[in-house]
C-alpha positions in Angstrom: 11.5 -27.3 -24.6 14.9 -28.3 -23.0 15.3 -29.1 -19.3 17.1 -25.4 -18.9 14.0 -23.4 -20.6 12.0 -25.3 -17.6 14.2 -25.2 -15.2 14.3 -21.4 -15.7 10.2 -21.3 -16.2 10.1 -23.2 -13.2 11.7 -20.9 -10.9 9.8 -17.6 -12.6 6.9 -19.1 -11.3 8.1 -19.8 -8.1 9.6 -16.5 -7.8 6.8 -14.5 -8.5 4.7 -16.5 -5.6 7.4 -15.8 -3.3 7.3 -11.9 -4.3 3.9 -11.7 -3.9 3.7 -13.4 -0.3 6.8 -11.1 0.6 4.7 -7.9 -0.3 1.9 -9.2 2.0 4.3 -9.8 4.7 5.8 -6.5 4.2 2.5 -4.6 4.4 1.7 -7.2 7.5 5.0 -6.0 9.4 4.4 -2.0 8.3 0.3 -1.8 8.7 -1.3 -4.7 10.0 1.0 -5.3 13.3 2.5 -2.0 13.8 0.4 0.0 16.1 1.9 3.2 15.8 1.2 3.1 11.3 -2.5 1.6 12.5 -3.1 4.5 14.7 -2.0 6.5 11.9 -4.4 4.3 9.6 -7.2 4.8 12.3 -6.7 8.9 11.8 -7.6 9.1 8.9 -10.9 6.8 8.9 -12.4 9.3 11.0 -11.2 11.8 8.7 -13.0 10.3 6.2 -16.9 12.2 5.6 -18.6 8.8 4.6 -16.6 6.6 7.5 -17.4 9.6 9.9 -21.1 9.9 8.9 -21.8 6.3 9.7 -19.8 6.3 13.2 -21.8 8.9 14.3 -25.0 7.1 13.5 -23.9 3.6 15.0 -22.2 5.4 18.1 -25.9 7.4 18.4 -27.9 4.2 18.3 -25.8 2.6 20.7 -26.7 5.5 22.9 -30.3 5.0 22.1 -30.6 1.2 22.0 -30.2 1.1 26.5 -33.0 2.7 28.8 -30.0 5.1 30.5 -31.4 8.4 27.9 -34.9 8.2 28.5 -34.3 7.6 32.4 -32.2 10.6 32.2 -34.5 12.7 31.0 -37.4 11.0 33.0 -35.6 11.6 36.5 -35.3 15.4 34.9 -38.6 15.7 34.6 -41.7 16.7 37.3 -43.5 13.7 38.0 -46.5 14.6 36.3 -44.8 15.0 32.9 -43.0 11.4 32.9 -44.6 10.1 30.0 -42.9 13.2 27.8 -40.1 11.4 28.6 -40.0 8.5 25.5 -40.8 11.7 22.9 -37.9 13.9 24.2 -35.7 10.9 24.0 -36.9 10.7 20.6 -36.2 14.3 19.9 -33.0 14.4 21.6 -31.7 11.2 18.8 -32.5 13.2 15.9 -30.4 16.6 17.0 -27.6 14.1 18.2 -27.9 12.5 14.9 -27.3 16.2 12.9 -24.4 17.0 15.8 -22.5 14.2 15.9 -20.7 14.2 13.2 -19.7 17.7 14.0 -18.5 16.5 16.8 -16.5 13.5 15.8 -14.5 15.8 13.6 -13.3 17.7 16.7 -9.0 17.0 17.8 -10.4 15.9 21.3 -12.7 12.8 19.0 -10.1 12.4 17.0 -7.3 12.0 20.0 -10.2 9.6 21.8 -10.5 7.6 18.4 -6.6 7.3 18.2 -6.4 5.9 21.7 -9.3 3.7 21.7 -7.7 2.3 18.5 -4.1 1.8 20.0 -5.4 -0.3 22.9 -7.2 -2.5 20.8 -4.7 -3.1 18.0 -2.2 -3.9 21.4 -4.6 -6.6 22.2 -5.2 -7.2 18.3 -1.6 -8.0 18.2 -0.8 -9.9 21.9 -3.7 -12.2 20.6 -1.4 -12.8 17.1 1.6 -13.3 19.4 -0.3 -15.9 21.8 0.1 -13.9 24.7 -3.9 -13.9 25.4 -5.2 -16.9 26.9 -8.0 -18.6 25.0 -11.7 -16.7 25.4 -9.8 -13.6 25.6 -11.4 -10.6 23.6 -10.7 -7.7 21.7 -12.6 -4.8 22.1 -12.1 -1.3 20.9 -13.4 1.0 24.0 -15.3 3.8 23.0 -16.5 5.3 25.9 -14.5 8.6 26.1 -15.6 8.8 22.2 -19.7 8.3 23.4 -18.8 10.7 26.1 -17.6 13.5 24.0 -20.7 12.7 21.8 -23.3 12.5 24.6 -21.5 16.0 25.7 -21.7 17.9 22.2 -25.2 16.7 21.4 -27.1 18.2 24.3 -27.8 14.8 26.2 -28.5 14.6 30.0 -25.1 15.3 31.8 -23.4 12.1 32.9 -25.7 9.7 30.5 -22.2 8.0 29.0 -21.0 7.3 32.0 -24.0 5.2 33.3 -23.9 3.0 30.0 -23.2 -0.8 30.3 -19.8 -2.5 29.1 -21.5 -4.0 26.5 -22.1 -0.4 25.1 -19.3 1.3 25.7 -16.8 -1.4 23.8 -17.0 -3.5 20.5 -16.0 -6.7 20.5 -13.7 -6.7 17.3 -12.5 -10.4 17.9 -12.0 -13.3 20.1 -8.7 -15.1 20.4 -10.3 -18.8 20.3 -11.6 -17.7 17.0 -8.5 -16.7 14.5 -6.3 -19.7 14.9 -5.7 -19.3 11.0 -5.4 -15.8 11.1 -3.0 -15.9 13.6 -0.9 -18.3 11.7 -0.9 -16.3 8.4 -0.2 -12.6 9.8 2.4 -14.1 12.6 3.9 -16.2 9.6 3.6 -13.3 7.0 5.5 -11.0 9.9 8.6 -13.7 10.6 9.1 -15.1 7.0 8.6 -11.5 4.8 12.8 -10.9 4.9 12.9 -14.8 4.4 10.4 -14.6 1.4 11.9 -11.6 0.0 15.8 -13.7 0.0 14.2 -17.0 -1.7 12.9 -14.9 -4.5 15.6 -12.8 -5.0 17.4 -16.5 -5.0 14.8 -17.8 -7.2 14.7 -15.2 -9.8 18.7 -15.4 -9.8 18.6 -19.3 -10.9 15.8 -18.2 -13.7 18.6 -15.9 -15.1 21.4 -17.8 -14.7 19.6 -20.7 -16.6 18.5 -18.9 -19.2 19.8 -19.3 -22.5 20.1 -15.3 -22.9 20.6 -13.6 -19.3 19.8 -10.6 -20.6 16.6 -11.6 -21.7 16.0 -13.3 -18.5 16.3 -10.2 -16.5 13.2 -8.9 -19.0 11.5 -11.8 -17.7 12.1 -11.1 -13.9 10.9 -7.9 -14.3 7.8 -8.8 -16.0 7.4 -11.6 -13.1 8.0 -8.7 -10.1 5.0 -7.0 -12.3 3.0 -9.7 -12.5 2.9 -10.3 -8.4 2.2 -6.6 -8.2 -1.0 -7.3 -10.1 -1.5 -10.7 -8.4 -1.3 -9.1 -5.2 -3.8 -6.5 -6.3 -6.0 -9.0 -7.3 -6.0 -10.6 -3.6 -6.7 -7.3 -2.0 -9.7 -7.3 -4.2 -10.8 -10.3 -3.9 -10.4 -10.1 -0.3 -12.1 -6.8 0.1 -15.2 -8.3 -2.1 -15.3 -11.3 0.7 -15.8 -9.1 3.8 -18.0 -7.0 2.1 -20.1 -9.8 1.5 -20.0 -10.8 5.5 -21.2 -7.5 6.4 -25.0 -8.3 5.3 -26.1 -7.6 8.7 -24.2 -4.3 9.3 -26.2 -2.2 6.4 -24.0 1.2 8.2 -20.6 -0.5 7.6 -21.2 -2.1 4.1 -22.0 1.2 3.3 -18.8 3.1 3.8 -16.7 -0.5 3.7 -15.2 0.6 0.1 -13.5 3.8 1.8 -12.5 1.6 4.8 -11.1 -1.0 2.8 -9.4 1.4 0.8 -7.9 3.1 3.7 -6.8 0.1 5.7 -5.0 -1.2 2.9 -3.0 1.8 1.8 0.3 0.3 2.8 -0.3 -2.5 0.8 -1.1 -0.4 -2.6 2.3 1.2 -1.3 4.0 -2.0 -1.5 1.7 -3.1 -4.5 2.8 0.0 -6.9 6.6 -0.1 -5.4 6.6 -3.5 -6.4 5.1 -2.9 -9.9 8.0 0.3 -10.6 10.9 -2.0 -9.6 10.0 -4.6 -11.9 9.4 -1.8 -14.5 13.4 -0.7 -14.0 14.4 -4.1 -13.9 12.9 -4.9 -17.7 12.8 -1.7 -19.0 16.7 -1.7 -18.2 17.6 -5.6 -19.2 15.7 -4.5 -22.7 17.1 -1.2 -23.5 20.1 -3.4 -24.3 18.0 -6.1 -26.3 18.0 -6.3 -30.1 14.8 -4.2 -30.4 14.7 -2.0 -33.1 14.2 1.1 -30.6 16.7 0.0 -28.1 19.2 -0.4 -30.8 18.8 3.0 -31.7 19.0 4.4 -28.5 21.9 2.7 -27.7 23.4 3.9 -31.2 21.9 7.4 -30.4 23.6 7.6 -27.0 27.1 5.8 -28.0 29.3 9.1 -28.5 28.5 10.7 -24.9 28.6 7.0 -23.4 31.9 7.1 -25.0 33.5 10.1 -25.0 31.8 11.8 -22.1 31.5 9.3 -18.9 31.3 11.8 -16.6 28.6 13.6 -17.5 26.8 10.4 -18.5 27.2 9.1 -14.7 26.2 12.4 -13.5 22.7 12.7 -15.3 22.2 9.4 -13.9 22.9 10.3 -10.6 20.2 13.3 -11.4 17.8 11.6 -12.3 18.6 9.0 -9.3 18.1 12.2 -7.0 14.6 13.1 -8.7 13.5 9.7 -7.8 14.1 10.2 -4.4 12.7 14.0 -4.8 9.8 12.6 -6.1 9.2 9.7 -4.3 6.2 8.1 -5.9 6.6 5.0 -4.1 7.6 4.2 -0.6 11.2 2.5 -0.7 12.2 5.5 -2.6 12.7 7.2 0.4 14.2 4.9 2.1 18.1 4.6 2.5 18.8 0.9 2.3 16.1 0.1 -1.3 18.1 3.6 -2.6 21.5 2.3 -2.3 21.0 -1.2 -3.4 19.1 0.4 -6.3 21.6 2.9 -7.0 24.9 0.7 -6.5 22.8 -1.4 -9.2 22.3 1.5 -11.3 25.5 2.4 -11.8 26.8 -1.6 -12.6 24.2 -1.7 -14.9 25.8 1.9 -16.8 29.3 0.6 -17.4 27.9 -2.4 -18.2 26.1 -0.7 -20.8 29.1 1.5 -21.8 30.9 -1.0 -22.4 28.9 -3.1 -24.1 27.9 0.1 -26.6 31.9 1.1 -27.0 32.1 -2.3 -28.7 29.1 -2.2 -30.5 29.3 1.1 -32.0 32.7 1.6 -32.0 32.7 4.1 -35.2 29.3 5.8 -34.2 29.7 9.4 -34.0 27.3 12.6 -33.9 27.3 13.6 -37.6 26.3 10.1 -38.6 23.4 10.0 -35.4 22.2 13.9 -37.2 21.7 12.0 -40.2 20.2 9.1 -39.5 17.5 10.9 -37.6 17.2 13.4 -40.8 17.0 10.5 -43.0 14.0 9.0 -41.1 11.9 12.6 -40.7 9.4 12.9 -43.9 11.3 13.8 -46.6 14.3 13.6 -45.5 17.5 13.2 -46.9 20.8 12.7 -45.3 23.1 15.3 -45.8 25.9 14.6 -47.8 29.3 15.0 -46.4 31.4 18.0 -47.2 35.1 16.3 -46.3 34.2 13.4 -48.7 36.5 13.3 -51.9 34.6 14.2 -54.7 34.7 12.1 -58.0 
């Protein structure tokens, strides 16, 4: 293997590790430090049945697990029927158990969930920033949201307002505790446009060393695949770890596939736009390899690449615009990805054109007709008529 073949290895493999931290750091910037997308995020857990169902269970017991119920109902009560207090409590869980739900799917839950999740992502993300001292907490207050429970369940009037702190929020975190979290998201956050220009530098050295460029664009493509997949394979692996710490929350394991699943959507956004750009990138660099299949679509194609440009730009420029109609992946809808993409396109097409003028120079339709007659079963190509007989 010469120095340029590993040279040009080298940097693939370098490349794709810098793509696949720059898709982390882009779903960092966009989900994990954006409070307005995590609000977003936060809507549609409690959207979720399964998420919902165990909320309303944990929010219940949290009720439940003080003496403020059961001195509700006691101080309701005549004296002399005090100790019917503990069994109404009791009766009183199990219809808040069967309501609550119902109730957590109201808009004025929902618009309680939303807020109480926006003011702890802001402390979520002062805490990455450094601008909370050390000790300081973040808790996701969910008093309105125990409130509007307590209210819809048929519990005593007031009981939510009478609970302790230590009810009414949940510590999610304490600053002291994620130095290396803090590290990673604040560094995935600052570095992800810094990432994304060393790969794109990275991959460009890989193709300029390589002893066919065209072939090494193939390879970059199959590299921007393979982070796609590596990246996958972190969020799983990842997702299989904090399961795996939640042994003593039996409620949240139980639902944690459809919360993991949600809370990551951004990143299987960036995952599978990731995964289709590499796909264009290959699938383009190879339609003009020596393939057997390439060859003939570039022999198939070489009369209207030649004789009809216009047309050939426009259908490109359709099927450009059906991309964008589409929009199966997130940075096709987005101005800046589009034009670079489309700007790229269109180098690559003349490219193309004139690499098939040359190529196939003398192809024209009558000889494409029967060359795809010639390979159909029993076919024959068809002979001619201007030929000189004799």
């Amino acid at each position: 293997m010469t120095a340029k073949r590993i040279g040009a290895a080298t940097l693939l493999i370098v490349a794709t590790l810098l793509w696949s931290a720059a898709t982390l750091g882009v779903w960092a910037k966009r989900q994990a430090l954006n409070t307005d997308n995590w609000v977003q995020t936060s809507a549609r857990l409690l959207q979720n049945d399964a998420i919902r169902n165990a909320l309303a269970v944990a929010l219940v017991d949290r009720l439940y697990d003080t003496a403020t119920v059961q001195k509700q109902i006691q101080d309701a009560l005549p004296p002399r029927l005090d100790r019917l207090a503990a069994p109404a409590a009791a009766g009183l869980r199990e219809v808040a158990l069967r309501n609550a739900p119902r109730v957590l799917g109201s808009p004025a839950a929902l618009k309680a969930w939303q807020e109480a999740n926006r003011g702890a992502h802001t402390a979520f993300v002062a805490v990455v920033d450094g601008k909370v001292a050390k000790g300081g907490v973040v808790t996701l207050n969910v008093q309105d949201l125990v409130r509007r429970v307590a209210d819809g369940t048929g519990l005593p009037a007031g009981v939510a307002d009478k609970l302790p702190p230590n009810v009414a929020q949940i510590q999610v975190l304490q600053s002291n505790q994620v130095k290396t979290a803090q590290d990673a998201v604040r560094g995935f956050r600052d570095s992800v446009w810094v990432l994304i220009a060393l790969a794109v530098i990275a991959f460009a050295g890989a193709i300029a060393l390589a002893a066919d460029r065209r072939r090494g664009f193939v390879n970059a493509g199959i590299c921007i695949m393979i982070s796609a997949l590596l990246v996958l394979a972190i969020r799983r692996v990842a997702g299989t770890w904090v399961e795996g710490q939640l042994a003593d929350a039996p409620n949240v394991q139980a639902v944690w596939g459809d919360i993991w699943s949600i809370s990551t959507s951004l990143l299987v956004d960036a995952i599978e736009g990731s995964f289709l750009f590499g796909l264009i990138v290959a699938s383009a660099a190879w339609l003009a390899g020596p393939g057997r299949v390439a060859t003939d679509a570039r022999r198939f194609s070489a009369p209207a690449l030649r004789d009809h440009p216009g047309y050939v730009r426009g259908g490109l420029a359709v099927v450009l615009l059906l991309l964008v109609w589409w929009g199966p992946v997130p940075w096709t809808n987005q101005i800046i990805p589009i034009l670079l993409v489309t700007i790229a396109a269109f180098v690559w097409l003349e490219w193309l054109r004139q690499r098939t003028a040359v190529e196939f120079a003398d192809a024209g339709p009558s000889e494409i007709g029967q060359k795809l007659r010639s390979r159909l079963p029993g076919g024959k190509p068809k002979q001619d008529d201007t030929a000189p007989a004799g």
